[in-house]
Rosetta silent file (secondary structure, phi, psi, omega in degrees, C-alpha in Angstrom):
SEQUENCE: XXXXXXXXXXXXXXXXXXXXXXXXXXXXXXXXXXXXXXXXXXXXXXXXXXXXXXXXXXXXXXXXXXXXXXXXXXXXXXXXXXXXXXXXXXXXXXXXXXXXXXXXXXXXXXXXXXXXXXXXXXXXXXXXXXXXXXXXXXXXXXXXXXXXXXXXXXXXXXXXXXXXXXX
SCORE:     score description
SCORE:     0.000 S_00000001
   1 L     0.000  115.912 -166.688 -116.796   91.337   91.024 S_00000001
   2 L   -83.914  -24.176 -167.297 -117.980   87.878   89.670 S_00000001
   3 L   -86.152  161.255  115.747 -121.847   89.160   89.165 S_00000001
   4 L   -11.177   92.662  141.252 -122.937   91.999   86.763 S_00000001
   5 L   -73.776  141.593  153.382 -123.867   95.370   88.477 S_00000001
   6 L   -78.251  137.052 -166.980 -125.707   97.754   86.923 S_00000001
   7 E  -132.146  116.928  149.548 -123.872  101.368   87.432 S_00000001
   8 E   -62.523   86.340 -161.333 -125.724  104.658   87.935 S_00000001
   9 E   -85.968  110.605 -172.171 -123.414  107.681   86.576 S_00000001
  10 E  -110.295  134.587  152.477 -125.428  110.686   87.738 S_00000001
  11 L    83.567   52.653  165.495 -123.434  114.247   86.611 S_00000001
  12 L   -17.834  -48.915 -137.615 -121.151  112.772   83.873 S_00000001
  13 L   -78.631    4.298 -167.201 -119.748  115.798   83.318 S_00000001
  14 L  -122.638  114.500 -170.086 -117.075  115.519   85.958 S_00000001
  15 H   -34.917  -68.664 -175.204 -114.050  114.083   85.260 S_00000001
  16 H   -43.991  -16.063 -163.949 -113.928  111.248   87.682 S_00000001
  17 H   -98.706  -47.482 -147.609 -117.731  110.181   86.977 S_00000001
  18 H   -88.458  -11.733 -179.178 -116.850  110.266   83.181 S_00000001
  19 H   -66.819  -67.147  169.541 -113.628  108.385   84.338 S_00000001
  20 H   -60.557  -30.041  156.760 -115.172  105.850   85.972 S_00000001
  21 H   -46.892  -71.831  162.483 -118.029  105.212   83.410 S_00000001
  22 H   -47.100  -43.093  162.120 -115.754  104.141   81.173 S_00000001
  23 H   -54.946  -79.682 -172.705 -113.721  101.817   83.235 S_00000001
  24 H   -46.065  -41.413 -155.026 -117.246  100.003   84.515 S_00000001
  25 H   -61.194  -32.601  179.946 -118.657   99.988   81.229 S_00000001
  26 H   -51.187  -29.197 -172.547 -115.717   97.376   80.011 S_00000001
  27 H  -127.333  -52.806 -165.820 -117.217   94.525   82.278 S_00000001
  28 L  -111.021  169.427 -168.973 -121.025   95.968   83.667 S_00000001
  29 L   -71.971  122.569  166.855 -124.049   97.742   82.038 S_00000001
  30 E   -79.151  158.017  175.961 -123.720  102.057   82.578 S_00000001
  31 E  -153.471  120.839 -157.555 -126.417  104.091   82.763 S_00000001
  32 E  -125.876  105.717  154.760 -125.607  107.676   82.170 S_00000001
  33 E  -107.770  138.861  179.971 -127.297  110.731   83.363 S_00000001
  34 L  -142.861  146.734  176.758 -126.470  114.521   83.188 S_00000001
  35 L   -70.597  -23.446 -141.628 -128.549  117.746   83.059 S_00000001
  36 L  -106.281  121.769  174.903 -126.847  119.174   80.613 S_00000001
  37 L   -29.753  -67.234 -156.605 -128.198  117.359   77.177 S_00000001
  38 L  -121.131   15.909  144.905 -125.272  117.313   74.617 S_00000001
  39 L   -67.620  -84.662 -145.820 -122.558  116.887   77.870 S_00000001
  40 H   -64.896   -5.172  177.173 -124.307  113.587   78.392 S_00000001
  41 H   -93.432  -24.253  178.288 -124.334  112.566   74.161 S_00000001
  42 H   -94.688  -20.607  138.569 -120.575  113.401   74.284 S_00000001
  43 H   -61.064  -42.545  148.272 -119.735  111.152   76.855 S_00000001
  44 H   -21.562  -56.250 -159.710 -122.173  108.643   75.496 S_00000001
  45 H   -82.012  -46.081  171.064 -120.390  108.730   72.389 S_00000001
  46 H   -34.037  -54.580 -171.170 -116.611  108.519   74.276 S_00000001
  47 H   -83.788   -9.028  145.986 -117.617  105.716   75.851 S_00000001
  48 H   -52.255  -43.886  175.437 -118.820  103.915   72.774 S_00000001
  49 H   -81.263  -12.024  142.027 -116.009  104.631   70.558 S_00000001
  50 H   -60.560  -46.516 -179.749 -113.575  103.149   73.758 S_00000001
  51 L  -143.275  112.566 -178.369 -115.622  100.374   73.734 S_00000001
  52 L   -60.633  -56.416  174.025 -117.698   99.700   70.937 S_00000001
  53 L   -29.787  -48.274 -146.208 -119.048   96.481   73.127 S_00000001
  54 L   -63.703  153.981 -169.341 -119.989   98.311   76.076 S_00000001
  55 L  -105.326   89.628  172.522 -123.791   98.156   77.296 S_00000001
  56 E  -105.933  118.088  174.828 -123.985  102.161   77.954 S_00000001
  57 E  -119.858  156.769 -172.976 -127.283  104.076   78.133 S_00000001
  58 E   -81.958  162.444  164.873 -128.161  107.783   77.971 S_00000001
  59 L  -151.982  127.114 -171.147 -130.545  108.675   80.749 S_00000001
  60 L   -92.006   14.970  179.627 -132.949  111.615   80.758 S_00000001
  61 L  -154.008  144.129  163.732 -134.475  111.299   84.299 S_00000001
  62 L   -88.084   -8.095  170.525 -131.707  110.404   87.373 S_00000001
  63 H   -64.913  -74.197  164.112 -134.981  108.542   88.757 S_00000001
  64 H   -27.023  -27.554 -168.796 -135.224  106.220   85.885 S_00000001
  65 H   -84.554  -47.966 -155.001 -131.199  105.841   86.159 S_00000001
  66 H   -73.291  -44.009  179.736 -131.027  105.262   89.770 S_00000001
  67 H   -34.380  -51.023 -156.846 -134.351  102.878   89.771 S_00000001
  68 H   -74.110  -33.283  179.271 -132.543  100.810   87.011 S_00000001
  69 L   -82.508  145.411  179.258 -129.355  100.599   88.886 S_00000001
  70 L  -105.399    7.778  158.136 -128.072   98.030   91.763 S_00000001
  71 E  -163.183  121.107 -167.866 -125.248  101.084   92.337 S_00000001
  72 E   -86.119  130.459 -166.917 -125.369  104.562   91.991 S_00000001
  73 E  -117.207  123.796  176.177 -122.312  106.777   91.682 S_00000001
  74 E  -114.038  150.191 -175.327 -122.997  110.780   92.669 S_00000001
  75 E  -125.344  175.141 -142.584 -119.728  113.060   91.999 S_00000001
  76 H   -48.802  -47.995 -165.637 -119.745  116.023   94.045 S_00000001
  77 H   -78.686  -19.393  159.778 -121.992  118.554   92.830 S_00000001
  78 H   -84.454  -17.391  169.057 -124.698  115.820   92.420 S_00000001
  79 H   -65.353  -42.575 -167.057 -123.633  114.450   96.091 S_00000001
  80 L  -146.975   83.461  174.902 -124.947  117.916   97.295 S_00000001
  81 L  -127.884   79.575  174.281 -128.143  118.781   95.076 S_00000001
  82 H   -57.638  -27.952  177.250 -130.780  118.245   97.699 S_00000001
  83 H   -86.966   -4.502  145.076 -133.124  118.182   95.163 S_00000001
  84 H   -34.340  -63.532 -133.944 -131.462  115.523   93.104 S_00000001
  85 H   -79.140  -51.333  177.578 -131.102  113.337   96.224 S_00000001
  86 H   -70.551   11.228  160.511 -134.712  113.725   96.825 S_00000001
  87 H   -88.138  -41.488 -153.442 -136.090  112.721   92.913 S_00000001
  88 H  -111.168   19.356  172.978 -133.674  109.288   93.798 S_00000001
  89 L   -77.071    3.211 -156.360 -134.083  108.828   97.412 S_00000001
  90 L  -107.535  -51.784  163.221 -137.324  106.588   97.116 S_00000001
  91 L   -67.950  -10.484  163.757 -135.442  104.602   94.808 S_00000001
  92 L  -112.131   82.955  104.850 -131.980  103.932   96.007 S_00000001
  93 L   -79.936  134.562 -153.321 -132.989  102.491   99.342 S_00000001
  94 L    53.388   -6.667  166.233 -130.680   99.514  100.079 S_00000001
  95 L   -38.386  133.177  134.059 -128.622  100.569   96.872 S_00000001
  96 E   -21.800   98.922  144.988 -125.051  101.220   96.946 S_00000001
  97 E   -82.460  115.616  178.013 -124.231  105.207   96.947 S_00000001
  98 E   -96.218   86.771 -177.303 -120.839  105.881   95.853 S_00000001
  99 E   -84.902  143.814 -178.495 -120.463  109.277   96.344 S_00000001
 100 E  -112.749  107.052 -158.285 -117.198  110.900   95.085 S_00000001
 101 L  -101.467  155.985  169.670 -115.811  113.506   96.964 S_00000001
 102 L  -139.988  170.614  178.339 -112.427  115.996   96.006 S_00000001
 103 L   -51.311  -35.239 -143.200 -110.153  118.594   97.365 S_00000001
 104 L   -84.770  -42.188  168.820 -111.832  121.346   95.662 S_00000001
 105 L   -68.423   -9.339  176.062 -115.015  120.656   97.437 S_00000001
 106 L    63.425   31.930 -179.950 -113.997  119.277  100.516 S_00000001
 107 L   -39.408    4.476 -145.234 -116.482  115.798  100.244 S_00000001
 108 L  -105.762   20.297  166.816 -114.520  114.938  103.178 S_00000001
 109 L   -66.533  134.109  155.861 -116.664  117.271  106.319 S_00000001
 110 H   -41.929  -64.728 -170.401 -118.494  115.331  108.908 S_00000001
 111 H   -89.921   21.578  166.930 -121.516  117.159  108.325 S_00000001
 112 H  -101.386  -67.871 -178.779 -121.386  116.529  104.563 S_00000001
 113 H   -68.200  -14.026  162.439 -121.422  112.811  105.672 S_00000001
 114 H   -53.574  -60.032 -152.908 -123.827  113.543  108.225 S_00000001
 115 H   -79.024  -41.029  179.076 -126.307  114.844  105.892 S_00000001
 116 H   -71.835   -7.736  172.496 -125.910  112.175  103.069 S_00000001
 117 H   -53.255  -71.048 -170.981 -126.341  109.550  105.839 S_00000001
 118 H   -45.903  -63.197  175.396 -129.630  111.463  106.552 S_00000001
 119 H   -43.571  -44.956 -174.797 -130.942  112.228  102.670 S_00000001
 120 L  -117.048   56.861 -171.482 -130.372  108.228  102.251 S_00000001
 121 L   -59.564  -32.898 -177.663 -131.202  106.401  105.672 S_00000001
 122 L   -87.637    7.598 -162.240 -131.917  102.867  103.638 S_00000001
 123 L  -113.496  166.485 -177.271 -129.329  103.228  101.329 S_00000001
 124 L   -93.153   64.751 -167.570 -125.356  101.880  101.821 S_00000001
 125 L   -62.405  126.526  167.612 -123.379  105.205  101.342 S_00000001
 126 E  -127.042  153.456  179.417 -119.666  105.157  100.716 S_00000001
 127 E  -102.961  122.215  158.236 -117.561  107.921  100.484 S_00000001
 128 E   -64.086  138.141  173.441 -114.480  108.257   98.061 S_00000001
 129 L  -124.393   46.290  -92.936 -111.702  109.916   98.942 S_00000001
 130 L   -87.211  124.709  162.856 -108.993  111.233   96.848 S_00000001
 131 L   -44.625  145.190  159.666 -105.442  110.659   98.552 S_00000001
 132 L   -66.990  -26.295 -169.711 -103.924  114.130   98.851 S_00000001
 133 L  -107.281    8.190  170.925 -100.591  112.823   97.750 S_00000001
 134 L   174.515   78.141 -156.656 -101.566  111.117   94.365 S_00000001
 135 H   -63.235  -50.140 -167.173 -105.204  112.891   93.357 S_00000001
 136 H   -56.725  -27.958 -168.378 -105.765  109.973   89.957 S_00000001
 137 H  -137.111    5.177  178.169 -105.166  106.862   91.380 S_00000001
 138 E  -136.358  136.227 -168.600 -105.471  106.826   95.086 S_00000001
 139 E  -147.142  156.778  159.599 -108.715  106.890   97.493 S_00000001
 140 E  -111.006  153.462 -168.241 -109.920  106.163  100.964 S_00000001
 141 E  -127.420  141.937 -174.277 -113.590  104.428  101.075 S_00000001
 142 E  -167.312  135.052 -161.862 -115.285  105.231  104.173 S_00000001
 143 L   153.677  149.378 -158.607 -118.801  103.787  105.281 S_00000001
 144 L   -95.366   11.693  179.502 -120.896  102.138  107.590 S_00000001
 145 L  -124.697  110.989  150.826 -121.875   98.931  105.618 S_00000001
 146 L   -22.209  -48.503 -164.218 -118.858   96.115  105.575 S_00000001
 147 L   -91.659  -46.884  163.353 -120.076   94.258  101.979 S_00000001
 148 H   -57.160 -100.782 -140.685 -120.429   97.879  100.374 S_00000001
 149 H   -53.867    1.033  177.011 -116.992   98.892  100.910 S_00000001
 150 H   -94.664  -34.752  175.716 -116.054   95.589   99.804 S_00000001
 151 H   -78.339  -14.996 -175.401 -117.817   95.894   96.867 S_00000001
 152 H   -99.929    1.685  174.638 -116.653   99.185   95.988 S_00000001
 153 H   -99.523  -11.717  179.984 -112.912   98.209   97.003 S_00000001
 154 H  -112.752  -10.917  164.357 -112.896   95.620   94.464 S_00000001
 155 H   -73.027  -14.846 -160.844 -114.027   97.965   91.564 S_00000001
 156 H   -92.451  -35.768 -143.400 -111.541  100.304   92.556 S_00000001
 157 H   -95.948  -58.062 -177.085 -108.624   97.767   92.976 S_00000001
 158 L   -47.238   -7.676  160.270 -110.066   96.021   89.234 S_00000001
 159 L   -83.504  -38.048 -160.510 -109.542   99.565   87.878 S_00000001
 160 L   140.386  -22.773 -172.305 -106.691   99.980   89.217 S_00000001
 161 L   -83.810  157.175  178.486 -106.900  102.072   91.967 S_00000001
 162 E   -95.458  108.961  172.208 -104.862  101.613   95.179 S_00000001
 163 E   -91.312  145.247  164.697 -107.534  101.959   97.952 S_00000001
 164 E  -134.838  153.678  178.276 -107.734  101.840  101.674 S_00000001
 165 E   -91.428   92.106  173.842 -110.734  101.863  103.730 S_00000001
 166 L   -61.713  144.390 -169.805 -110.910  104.509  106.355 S_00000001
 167 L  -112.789    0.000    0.000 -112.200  103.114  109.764 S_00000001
């Protein structure tokens, strides 16, 4: 990614979100929200003491995170908190949603992507998708916007991950 995004972590507390904070935070500015208070100061503090450098901020409202951000990341149980979606729907329209889906939760129902389609009609939603066969490092990206899944296929492949695009 040659420009600087700003990255929206909403619900830290979940491995993959706190995974991926750190990994963005090495090249673009985080912005880190959680409900839970002293969750979100201990991942604060992880990802400072990985990278002293890194431009990571705590954030006590997911409006204020999401506002601030050109891409939002939701991990599951923040994917499907209607009332979450609705404090940051006014504010993520044309934004990047990365929502991050897993086995345990099944992100991967039609009418789980129906409904985050709906909760965010201006926004670019992509879904993550954790290969079955190799849950840490392999995903399918699936979404209706071409330049978002491009943009979110080159953070994943600059992390590391091996991605495919579901059609």
């Amino acid at each position: 990614m040659s420009n600087k995004k700003t990255f929206a972590v909403i619900n830290v507390s979940e491995l993959k979100s706190l995974f991926l904070a750190k990994q963005i935070a090495k090249a673009n500015p985080v912005l880190l929200f959680d409900h839970n208070p002293s969750t979100l100061l201990e991942v604060y503090t992880q990802v400072l003491l990985e990278n002293p450098e890194a431009k990571v901020e705590m954030m006590i409202c997911p409006t204020n995170a999401s506002w601030e951000a050109d891409i939002i990341i939701l991990s599951n149980y923040a994917a499907t908190d209607i009332t979450l979606a609705e404090k940051i729907k006014k504010v993520a329209t044309g934004k990047i949603i990365l929502v991050l889906g897993n086995e345990k939760n099944n992100m991967r129902s039609e009418n789980t992507d129906n409904k985050l389609e709906q909760l965010f009609p201006f926004s670019k939603v992509i879904h993550s998708i954790e290969v079955p066969e190799d849950f840490t490092s392999s995903f399918f990206l699936k979404g209706k916007d071409a330049d978002a899944l491009k943009t979110i296929l080159t953070l994943y492949t600059n992390i590391g991950f091996k991605t495919n695009i579901l059609i």
